[in-house]
N, C-alpha and C positions, 0 to 999 in steps of 0.2 A: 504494500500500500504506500503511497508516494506522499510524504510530509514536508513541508516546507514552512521553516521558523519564521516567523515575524521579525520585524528589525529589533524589537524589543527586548526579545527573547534568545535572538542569535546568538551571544554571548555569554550565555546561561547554561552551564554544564548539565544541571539537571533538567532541564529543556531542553539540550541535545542529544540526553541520554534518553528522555522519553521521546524526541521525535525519533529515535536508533530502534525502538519499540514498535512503536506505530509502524514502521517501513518493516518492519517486519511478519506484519499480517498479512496474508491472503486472500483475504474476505470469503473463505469456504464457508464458513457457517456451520462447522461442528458444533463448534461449544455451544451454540445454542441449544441443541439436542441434552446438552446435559446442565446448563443454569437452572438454579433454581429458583430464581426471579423470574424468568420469561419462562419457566412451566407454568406461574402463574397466571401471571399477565398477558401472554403472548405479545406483546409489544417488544420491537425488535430493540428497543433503546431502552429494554431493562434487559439487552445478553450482551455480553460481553461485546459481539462484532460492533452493535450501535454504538456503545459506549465508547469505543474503540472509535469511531466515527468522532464520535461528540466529542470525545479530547484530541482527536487530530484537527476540528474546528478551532480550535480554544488556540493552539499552538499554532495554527497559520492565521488567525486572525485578532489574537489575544483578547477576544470576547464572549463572554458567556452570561445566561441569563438564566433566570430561576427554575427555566425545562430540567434545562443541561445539570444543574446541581441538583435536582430531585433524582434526576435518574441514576447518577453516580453518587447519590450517596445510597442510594435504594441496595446498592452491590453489596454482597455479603465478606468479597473477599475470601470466599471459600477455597477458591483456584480449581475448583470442578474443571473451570474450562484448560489449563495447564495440561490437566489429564488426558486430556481430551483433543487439544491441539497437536495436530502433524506437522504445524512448524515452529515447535517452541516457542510460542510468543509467552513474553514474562509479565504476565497482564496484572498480576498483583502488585510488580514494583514500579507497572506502569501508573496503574490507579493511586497507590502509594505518595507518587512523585507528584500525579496532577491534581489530587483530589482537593489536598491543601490551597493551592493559590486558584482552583476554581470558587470556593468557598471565600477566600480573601477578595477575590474579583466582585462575585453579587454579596456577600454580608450575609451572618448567619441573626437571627431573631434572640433578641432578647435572652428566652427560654433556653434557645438552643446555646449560646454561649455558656447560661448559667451551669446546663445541663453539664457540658463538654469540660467546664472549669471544677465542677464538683468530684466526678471521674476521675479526674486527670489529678489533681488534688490529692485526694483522697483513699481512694483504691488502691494505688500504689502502692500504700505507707502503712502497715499492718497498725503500729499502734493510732493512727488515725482512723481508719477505718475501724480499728474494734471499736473504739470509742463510738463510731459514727451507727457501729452492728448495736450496740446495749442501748445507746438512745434512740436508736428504731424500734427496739422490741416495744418501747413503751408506745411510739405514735405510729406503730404499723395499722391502724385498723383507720388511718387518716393518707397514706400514701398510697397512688399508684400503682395500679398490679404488676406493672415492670419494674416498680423499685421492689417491691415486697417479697418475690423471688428472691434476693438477694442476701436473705437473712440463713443464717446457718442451720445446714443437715446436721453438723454432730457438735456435742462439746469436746473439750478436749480429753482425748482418750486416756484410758491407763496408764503408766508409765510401765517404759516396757525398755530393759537395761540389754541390749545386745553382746554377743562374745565377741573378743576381738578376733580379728581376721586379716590377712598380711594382705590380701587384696581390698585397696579402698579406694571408694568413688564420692566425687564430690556431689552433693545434692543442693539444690536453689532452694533456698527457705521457702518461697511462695509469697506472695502476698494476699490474695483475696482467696487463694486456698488455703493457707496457714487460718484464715480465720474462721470462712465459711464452712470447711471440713476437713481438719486437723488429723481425720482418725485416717484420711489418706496415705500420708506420710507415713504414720504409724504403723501402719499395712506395709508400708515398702521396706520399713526396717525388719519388721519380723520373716519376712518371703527371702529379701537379700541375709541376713540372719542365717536363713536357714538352709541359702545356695553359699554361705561362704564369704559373703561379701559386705563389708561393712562402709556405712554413708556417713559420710564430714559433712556435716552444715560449717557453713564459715560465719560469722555474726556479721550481719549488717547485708548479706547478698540473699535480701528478698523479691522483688520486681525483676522480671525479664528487661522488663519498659517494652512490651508488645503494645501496651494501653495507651501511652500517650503517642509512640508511633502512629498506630494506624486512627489516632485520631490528628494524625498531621502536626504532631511538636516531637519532629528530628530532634531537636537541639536538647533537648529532656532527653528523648530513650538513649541518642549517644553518651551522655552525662551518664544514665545508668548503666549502658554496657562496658565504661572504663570504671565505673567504679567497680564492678562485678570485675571484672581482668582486674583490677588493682586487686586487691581481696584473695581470690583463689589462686595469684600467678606464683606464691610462694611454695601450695599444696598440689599446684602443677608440676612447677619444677623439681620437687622432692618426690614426684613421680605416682602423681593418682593415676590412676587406670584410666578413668571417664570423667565425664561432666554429666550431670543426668537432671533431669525436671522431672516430676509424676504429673506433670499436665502437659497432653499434649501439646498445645498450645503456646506454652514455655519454653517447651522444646525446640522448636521450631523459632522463634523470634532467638535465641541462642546459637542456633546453626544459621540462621540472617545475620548472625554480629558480623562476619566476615565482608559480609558487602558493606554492612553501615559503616565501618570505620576504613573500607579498600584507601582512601588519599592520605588516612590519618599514617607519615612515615614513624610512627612512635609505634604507635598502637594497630594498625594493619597488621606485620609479623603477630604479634602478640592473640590478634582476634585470628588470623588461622589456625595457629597451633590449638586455640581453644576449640573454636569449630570442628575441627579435626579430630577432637577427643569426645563430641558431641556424641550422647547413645541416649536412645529409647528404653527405657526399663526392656521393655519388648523386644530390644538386641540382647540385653544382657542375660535374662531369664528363659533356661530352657526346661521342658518338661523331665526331661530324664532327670533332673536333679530334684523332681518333688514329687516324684512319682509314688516315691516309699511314704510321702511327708502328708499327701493333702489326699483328700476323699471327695468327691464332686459328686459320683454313680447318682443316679437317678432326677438330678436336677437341670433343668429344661429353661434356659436365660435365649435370649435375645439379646443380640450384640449391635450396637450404634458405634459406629467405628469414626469420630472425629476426622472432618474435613483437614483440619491440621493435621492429624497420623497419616490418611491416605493421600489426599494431594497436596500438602506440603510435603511430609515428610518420606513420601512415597512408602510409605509402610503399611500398607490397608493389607487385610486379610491375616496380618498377625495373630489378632488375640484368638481367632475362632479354635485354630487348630492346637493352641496351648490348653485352651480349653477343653477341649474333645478329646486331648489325651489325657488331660487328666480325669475325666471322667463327668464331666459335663457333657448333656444333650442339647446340643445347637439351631434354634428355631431360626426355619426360614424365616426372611424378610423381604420384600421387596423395594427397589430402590433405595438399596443401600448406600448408594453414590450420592443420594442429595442430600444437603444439607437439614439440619434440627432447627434450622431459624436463632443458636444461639448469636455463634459468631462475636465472642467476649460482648461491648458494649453496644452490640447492634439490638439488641434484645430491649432495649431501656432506650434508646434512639429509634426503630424504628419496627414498635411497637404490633401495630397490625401486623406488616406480614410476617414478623416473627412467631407469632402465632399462628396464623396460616400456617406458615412451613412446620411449626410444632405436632400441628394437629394432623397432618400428611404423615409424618413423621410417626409418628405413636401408630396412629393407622395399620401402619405396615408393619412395625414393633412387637404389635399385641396380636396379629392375625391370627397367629398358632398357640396362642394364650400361654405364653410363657410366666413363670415365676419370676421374672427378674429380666431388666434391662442393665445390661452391663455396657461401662463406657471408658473411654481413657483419660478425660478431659472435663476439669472442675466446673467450666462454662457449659459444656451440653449437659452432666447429672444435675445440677442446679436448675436450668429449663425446662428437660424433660418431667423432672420431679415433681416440680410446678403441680403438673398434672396428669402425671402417669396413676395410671391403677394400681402398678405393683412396684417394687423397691427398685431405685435406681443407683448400682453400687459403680463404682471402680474395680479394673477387674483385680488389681492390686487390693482392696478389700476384701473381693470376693474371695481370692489363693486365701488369705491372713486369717479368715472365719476356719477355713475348713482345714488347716493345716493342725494334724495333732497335737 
């Protein structure tokens, strides 16, 4: 697809790096087949290709109008279409890069500033947010049902003292998972615990900064991934195994440090070698080591496999078959490729079709009436939970229940 910069713009690296984007589409129209916005809509300027469209206008004529910013913000950033694309177009760091200065272009409302500034704020910063979690309990029956999700599945679990083990891996504190479901972590000590492998929190490396990223404040989430490489580059160098997040989601904005910091000559080295040490619980844990350890037989879950584990992290189809050897019964689903409507802060910004896509979602979850929806990712158990019928765990909880 053929782009050309405005005079405004020509001299604008990340304007040259998103028109390097753009010129890279072919205008086939896969991804459309697999958005899950224009499943809904059928409107061609909620898939990718229009969108795709809508920011190559923006970039050849540096103007945009209230259309253009509904629809691109309407994007879940899923990267379905990633998956899906024959010619690699990198449409999430495409949308990444425009999204911000099409919003600075028309101006966001009021609400929406306040919205984006309370998140952004807040969410990040565990002892802020708890704080902001215990003064919700009290005026939860006064907020928004997209804020009121938001409130915690567990308190914080047992204490539970692990053996040492010569192999260790670094884990991300969490932020809005550290608060909202604690007993996650908890789960991931006792499983790695019990494969051998013990997890280093470091104090102070809670936020990926996936949150204020893809709410368009670079300058925050790079602020957060040096302080995070400040912090663990000690526990790196003295030779941890991995780097690990139990959200997918985390994960993923962790394996991005390497582009966010690519010009920084300080910190570029510094964010490969992390990236490069970058694993999914779901790399490190294999069945043969808990085969003796965990009992699943005759329990019948439905697995929602995080848009971040399959097309970010190209790891979809993981969890099913760790489960099924260990003795878990695996319910079809259908259209396990489209997204849950979470999508971290899309849920609370763009509230209808987060629910739509929720309710599609469950649909195909519950078809074969499973016991349990298992997930990888603190954003979709928190949504689905919402309003699922039956329990919605991690499957790092699920191993940690049934392990003897």
């Amino acid at each position: 697809m053929r782009s050309l910069l405005n005079d405004r713009l020509r001299d604008d690296p990340l304007a040259t790096e998103a028109a390097d984007i753009v010129r890279s589409c072919v205008h086939c129209g896969f991804c459309n087949a697999t958005c899950p916005t224009y499943q809904v809509t059928g409107d061609e300027r909620d898939g990718p290709r229009g969108r795709i469209y809508l920011m190559k206008s923006w970039l050849e004529a540096d103007a945009a109008g209230a259309t253009t910013q509904a629809h691109l913000e309407r994007c879940l950033l899923c990267r379905n279409c990633e998956t899906t694309c024959p010619s690699g177009v990198r449409y999430g760091r495409l949308l990444d890069l425009v999204r911000p200065r099409v919003n600075e272009t028309v101006g966001l409302t009021p609400w929406q500033r306040a919205t984006r500034a309370l998140l952004k704020n807040v969410i990040p910063y565990p002892r802020r947010w708890r704080a902001a979690v215990t003064m919700g309990r009290w005026l939860r029956p006064l907020l928004p049902a997209a804020i009121k999700r938001l409130y915690a599945l567990s308190d914080v679990p047992p204490a539970f003292k692990p053996a040492l083990h010569a192999r260790r891996v670094l884990l991300l504190g969490g932020c809005a998972q550290s608060v909202l479901n604690p007993a996650i972590d908890a789960a991931a000590l006792r499983v790695f615990d019990a494969i051998g492998i013990g997890l280093d929190r470091i104090p102070g490396v809670d936020c990926c900064g996936a949150l204020p990223y893809h709410l368009g404040d670079e300058p925050v989430a790079v602020r957060i991934a040096k302080a995070n490489i400040d912090a663990w580059w000690p526990a790196i160098e003295a030779g941890a195994e991995a780097v690990m997040a139990t959200s997918s989601g985390c994960g993923l904005q962790l394996r991005d440090y390497g582009q966010l910091l690519a010009h920084d000559a300080h910190y570029g080295p510094r964010a490969a070698r992390l990236v490069s040490l970058v694993r999914d619980p779901l790399e490190l844990v294999d069945a043969s080591s808990l085969r003796d350890r965990v009992r699943g037989a005759g329990q019948c879950v439905a697995v929602q496999t995080p848009c971040t584990l399959q097309h970010g992290q190209r790891l979809g189809g993981r969890i099913e078959p760790l489960l099924r050897a260990l003795g878990w019964e695996i319910a079809p689903a259908n259209e396990g490729h489209l997204c849950c409507g979470s999508a971290g802060s899309y849920s609370v910004l763009q509230p209808g079709m987060s629910t739509t896509l929720r309710e599609r979602k469950l649909g195909n979850l519950m078809a074969a009436q499973p016991t349990a929806i298992v997930t990888a990712n603190i954003g979709c158990q928190l949504h689905l939970a919402a309003q699922a019928e039956v329990p919605v765990k991690h499957w790092l909880e699920v191993l940690a229940t049934a392990l003897d």
